[in-house]
PDB file with SEQRES, HELIX, SHEET and CRYST1 records, atoms N, CA, C and O in Angstrom:
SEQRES   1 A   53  UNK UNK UNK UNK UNK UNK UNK UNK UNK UNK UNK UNK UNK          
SEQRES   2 A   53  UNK UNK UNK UNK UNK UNK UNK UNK UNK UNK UNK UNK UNK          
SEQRES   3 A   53  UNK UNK UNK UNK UNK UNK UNK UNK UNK UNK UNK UNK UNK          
SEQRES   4 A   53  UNK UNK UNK UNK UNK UNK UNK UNK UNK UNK UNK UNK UNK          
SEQRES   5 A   53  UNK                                                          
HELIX    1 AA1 UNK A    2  UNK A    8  1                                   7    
HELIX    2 AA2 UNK A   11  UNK A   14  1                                   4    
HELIX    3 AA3 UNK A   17  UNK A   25  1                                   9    
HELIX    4 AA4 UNK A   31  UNK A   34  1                                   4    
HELIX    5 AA5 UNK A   36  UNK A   52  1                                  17    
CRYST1    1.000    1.000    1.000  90.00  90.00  90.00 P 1           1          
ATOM      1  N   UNK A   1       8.755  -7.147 -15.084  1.00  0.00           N  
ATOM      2  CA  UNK A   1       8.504  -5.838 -14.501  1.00  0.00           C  
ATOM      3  C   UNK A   1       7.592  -5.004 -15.400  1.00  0.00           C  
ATOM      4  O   UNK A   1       6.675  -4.282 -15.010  1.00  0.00           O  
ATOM      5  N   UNK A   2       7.922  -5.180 -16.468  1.00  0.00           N  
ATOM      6  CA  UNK A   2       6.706  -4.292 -17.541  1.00  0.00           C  
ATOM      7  C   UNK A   2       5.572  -4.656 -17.449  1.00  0.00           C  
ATOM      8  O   UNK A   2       4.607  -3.919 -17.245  1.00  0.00           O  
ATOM      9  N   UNK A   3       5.546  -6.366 -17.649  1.00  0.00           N  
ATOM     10  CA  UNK A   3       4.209  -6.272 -17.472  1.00  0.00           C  
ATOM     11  C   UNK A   3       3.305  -5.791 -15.761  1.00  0.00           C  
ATOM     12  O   UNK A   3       2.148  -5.390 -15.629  1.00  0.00           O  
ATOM     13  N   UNK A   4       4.188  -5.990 -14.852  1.00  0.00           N  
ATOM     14  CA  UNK A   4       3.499  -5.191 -13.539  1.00  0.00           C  
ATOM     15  C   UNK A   4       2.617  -3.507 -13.715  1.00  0.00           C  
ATOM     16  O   UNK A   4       1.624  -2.908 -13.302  1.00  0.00           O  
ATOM     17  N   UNK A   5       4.244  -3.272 -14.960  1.00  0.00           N  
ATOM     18  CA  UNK A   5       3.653  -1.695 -15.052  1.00  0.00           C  
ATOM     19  C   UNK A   5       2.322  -1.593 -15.604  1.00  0.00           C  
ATOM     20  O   UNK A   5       1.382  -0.848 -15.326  1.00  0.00           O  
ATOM     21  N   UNK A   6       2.492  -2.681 -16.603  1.00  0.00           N  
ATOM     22  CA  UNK A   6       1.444  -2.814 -17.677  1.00  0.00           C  
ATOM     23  C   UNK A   6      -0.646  -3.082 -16.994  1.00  0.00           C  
ATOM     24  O   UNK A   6      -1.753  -2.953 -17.517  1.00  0.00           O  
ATOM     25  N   UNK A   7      -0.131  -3.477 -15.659  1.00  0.00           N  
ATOM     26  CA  UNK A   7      -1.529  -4.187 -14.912  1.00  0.00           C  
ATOM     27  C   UNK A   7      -1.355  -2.971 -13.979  1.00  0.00           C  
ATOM     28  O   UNK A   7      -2.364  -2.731 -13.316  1.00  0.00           O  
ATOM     29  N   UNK A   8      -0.673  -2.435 -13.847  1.00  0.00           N  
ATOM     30  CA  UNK A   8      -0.789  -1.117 -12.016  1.00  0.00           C  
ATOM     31  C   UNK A   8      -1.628  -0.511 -13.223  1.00  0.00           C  
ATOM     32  O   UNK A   8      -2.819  -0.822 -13.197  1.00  0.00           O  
ATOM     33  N   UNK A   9      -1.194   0.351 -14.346  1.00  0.00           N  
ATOM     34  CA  UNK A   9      -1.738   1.573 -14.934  1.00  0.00           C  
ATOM     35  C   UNK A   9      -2.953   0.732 -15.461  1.00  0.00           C  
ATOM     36  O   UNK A   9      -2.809   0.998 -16.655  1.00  0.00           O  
ATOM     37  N   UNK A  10      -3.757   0.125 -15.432  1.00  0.00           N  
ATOM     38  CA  UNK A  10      -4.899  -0.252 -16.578  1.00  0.00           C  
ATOM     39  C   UNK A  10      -6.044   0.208 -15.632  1.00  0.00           C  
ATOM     40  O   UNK A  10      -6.997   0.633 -16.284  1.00  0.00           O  
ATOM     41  N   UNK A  11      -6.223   0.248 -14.347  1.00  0.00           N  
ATOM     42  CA  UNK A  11      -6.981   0.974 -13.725  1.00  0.00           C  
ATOM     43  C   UNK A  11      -7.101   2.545 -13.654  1.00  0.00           C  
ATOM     44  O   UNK A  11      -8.157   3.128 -13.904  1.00  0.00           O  
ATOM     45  N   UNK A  12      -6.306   2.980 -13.409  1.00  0.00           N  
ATOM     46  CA  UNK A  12      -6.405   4.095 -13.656  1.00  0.00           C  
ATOM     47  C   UNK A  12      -6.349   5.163 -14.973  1.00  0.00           C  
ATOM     48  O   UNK A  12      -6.439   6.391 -14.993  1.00  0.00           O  
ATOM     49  N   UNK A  13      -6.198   4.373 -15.847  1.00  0.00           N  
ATOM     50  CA  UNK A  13      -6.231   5.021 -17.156  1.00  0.00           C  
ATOM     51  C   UNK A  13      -8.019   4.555 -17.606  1.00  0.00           C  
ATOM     52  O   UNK A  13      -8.740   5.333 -18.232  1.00  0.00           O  
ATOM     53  N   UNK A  14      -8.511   3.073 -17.106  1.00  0.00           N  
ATOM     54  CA  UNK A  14      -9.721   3.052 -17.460  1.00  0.00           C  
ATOM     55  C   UNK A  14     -10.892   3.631 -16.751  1.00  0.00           C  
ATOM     56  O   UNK A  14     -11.813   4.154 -17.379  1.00  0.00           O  
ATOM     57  N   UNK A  15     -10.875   3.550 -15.477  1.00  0.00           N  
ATOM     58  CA  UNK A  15     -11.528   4.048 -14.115  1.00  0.00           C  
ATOM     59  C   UNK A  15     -10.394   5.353 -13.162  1.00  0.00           C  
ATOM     60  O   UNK A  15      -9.346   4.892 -12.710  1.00  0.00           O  
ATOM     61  N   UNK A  16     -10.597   6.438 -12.994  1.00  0.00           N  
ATOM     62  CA  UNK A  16     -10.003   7.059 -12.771  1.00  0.00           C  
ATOM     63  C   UNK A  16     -10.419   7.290 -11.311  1.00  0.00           C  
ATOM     64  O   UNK A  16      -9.753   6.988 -10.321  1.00  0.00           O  
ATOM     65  N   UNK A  17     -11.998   8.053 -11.342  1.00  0.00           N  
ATOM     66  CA  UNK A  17     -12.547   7.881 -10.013  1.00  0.00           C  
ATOM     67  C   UNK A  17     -12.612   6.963  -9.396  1.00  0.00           C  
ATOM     68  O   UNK A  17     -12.594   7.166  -8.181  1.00  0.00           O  
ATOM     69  N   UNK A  18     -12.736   5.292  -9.934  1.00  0.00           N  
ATOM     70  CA  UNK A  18     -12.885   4.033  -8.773  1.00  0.00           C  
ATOM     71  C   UNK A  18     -11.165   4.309  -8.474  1.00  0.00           C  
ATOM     72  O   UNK A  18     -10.854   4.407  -7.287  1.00  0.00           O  
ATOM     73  N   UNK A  19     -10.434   4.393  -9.161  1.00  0.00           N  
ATOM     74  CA  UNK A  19      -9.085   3.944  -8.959  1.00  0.00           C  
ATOM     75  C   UNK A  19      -8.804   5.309  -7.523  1.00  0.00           C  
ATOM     76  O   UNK A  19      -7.926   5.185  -6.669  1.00  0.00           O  
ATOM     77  N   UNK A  20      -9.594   6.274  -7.582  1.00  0.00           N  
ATOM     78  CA  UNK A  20      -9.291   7.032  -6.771  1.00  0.00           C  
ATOM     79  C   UNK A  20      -9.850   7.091  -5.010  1.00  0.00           C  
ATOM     80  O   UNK A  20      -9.443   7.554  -3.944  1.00  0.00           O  
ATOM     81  N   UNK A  21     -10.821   6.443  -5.438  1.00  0.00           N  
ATOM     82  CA  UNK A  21     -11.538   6.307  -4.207  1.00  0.00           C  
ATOM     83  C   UNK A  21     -11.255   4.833  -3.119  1.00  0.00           C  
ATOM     84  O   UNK A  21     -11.198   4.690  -1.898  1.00  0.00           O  
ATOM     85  N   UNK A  22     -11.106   3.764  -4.474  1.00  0.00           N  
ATOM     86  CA  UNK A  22     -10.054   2.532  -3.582  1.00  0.00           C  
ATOM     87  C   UNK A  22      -8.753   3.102  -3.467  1.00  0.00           C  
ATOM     88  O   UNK A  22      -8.027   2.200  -3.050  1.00  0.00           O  
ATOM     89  N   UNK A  23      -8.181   4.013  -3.607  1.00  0.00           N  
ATOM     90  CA  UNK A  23      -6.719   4.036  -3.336  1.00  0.00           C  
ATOM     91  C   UNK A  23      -6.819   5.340  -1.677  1.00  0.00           C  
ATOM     92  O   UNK A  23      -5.822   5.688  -1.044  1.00  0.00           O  
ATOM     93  N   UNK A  24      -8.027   5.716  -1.418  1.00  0.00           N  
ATOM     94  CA  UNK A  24      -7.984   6.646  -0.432  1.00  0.00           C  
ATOM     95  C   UNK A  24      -8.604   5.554   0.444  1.00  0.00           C  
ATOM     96  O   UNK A  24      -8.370   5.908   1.600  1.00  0.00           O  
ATOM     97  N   UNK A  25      -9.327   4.318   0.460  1.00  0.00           N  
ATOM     98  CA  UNK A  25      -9.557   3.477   1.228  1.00  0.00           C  
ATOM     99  C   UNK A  25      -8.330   2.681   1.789  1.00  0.00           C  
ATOM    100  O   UNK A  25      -8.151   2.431   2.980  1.00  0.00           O  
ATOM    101  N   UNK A  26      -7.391   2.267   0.598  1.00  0.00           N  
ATOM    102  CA  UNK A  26      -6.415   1.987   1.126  1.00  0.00           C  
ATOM    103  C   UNK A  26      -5.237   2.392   2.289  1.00  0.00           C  
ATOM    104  O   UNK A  26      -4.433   1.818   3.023  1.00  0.00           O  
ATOM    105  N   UNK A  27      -5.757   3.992   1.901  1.00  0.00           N  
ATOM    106  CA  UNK A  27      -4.704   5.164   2.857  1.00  0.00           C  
ATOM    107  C   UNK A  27      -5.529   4.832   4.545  1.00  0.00           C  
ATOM    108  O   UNK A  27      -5.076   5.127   5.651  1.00  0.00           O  
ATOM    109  N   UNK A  28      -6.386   4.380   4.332  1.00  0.00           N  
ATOM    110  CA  UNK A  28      -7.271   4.115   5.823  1.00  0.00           C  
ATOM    111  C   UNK A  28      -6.848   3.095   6.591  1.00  0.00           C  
ATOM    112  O   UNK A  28      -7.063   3.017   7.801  1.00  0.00           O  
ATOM    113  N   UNK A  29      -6.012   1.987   5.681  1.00  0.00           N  
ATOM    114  CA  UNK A  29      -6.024   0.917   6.532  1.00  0.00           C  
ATOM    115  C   UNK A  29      -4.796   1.122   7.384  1.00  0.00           C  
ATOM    116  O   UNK A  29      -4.089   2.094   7.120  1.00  0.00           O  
ATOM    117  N   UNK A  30      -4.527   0.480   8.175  1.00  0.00           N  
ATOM    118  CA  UNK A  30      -3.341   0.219   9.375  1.00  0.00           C  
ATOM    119  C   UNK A  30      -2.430  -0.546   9.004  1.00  0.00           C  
ATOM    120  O   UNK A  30      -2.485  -1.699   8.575  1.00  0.00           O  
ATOM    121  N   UNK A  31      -1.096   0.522   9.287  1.00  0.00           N  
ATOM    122  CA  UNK A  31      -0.059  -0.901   8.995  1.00  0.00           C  
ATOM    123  C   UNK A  31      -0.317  -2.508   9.175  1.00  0.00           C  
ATOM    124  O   UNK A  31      -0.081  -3.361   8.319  1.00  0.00           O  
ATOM    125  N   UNK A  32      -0.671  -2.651  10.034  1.00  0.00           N  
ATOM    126  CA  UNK A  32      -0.987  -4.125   9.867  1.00  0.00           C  
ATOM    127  C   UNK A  32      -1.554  -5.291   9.214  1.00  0.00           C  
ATOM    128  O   UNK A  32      -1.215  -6.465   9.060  1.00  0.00           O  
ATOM    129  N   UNK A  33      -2.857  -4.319   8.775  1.00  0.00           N  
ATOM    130  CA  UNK A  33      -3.549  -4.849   7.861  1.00  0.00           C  
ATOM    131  C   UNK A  33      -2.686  -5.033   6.183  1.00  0.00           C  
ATOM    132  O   UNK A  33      -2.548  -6.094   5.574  1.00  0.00           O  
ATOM    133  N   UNK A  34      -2.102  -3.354   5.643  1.00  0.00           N  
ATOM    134  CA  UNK A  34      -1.531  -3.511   4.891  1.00  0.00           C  
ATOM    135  C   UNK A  34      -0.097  -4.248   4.479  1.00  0.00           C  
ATOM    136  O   UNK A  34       0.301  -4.299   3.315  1.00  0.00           O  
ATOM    137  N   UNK A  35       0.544  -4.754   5.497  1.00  0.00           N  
ATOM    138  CA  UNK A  35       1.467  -5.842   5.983  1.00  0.00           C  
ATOM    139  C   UNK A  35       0.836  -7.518   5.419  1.00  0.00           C  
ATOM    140  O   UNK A  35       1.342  -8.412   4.741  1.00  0.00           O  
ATOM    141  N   UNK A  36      -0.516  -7.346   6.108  1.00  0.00           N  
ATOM    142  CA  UNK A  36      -1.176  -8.643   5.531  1.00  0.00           C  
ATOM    143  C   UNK A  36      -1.557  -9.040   3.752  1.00  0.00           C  
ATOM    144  O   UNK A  36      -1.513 -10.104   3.134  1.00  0.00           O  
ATOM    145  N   UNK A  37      -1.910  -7.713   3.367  1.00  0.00           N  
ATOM    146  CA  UNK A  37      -2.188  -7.701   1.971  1.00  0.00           C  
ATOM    147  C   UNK A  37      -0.704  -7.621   1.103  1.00  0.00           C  
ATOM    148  O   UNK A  37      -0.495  -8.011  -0.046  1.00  0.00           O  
ATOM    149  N   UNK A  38      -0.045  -7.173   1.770  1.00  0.00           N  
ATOM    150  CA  UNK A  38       1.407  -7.404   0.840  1.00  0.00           C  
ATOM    151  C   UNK A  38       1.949  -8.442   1.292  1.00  0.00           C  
ATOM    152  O   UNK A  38       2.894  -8.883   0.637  1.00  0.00           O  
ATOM    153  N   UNK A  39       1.675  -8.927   2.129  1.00  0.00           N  
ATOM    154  CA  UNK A  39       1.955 -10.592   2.809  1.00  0.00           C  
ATOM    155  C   UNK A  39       1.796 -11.630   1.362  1.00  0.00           C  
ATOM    156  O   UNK A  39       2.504 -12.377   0.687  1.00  0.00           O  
ATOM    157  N   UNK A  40       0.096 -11.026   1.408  1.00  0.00           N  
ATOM    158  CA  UNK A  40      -0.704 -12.075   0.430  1.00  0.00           C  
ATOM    159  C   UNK A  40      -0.683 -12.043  -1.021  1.00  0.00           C  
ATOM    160  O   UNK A  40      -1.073 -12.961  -1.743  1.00  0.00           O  
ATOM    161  N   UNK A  41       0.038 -10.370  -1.599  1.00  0.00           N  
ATOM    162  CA  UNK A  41      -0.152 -10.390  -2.818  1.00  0.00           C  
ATOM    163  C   UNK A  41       1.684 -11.329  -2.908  1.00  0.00           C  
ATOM    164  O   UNK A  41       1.865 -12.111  -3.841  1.00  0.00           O  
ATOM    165  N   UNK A  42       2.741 -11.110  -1.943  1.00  0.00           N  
ATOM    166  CA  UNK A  42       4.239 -11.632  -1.907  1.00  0.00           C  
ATOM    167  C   UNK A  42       3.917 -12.920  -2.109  1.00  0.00           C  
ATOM    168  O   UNK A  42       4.387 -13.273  -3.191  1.00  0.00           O  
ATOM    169  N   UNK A  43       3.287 -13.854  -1.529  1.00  0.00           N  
ATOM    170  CA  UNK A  43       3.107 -15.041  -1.464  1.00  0.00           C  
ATOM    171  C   UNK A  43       1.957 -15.522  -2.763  1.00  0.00           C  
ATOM    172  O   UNK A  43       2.135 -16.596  -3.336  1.00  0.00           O  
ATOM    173  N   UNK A  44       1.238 -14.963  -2.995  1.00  0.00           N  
ATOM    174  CA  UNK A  44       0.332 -15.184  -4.303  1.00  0.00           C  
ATOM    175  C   UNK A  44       1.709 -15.278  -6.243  1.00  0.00           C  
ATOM    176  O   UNK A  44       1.910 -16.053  -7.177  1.00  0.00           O  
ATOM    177  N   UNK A  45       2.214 -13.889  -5.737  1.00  0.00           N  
ATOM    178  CA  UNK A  45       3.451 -13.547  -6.678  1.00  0.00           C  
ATOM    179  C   UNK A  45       4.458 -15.028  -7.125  1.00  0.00           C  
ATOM    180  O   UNK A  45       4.794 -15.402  -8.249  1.00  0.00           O  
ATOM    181  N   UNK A  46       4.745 -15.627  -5.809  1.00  0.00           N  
ATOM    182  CA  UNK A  46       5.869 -16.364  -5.407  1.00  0.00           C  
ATOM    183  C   UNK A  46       5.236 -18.011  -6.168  1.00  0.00           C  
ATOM    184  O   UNK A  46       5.715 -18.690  -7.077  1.00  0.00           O  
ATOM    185  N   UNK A  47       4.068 -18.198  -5.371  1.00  0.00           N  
ATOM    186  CA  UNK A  47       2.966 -19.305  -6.058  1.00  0.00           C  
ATOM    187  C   UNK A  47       2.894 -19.459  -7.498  1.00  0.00           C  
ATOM    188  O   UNK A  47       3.196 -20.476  -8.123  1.00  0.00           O  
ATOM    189  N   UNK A  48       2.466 -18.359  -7.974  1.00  0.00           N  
ATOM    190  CA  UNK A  48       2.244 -18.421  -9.597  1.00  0.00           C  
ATOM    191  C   UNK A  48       3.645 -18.231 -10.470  1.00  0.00           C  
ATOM    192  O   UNK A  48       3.549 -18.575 -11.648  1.00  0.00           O  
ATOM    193  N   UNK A  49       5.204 -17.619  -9.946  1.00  0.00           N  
ATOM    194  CA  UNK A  49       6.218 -18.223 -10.682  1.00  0.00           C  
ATOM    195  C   UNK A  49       6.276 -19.550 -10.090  1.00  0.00           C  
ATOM    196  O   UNK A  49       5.539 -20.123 -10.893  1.00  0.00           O  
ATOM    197  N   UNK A  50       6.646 -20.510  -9.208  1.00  0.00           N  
ATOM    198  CA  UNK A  50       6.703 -21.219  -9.158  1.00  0.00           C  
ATOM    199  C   UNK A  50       5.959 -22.496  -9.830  1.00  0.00           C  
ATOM    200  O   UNK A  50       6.491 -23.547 -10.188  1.00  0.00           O  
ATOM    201  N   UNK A  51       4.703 -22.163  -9.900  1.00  0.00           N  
ATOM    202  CA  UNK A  51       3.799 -22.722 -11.268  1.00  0.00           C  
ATOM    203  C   UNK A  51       4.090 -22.497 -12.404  1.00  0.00           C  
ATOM    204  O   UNK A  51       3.721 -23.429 -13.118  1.00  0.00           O  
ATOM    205  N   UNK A  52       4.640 -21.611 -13.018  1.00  0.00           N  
ATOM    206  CA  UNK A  52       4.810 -21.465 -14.085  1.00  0.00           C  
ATOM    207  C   UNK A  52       5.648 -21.436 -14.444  1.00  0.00           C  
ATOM    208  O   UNK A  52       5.775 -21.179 -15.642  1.00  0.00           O  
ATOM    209  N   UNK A  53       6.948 -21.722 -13.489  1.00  0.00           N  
ATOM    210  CA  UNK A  53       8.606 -22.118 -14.513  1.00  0.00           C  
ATOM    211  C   UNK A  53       8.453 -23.555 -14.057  1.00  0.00           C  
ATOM    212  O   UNK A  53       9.274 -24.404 -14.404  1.00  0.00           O  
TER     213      UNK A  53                                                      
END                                                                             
């Protein structure tokens, strides 16, 4: 879990404006879409422990 914290904040402490302007793009998309991207980051997550224990 730390390290999650450790990768969410590295954008926005380095890029403040990109981090701001992809995160108001994000507010654009449609549930559905964003359903798909947490689909893909759940299943990406799930892939790489499973590789790595």
């Amino acid at each position: 879990m730390a390290l999650v914290l450790v990768i969410e904040g590295f954008m926005p402490f380095i890029s403040p404006g990109s981090w701001r302007k992809t995160f108001l793009q994000i507010l654009q998309l449609s549930d559905g879409q964003l359903r798909f991207f947490g689909l893909l980051s759940l299943l990406s997550g799930l892939v790489l422990i499973w590789w790595l224990a």
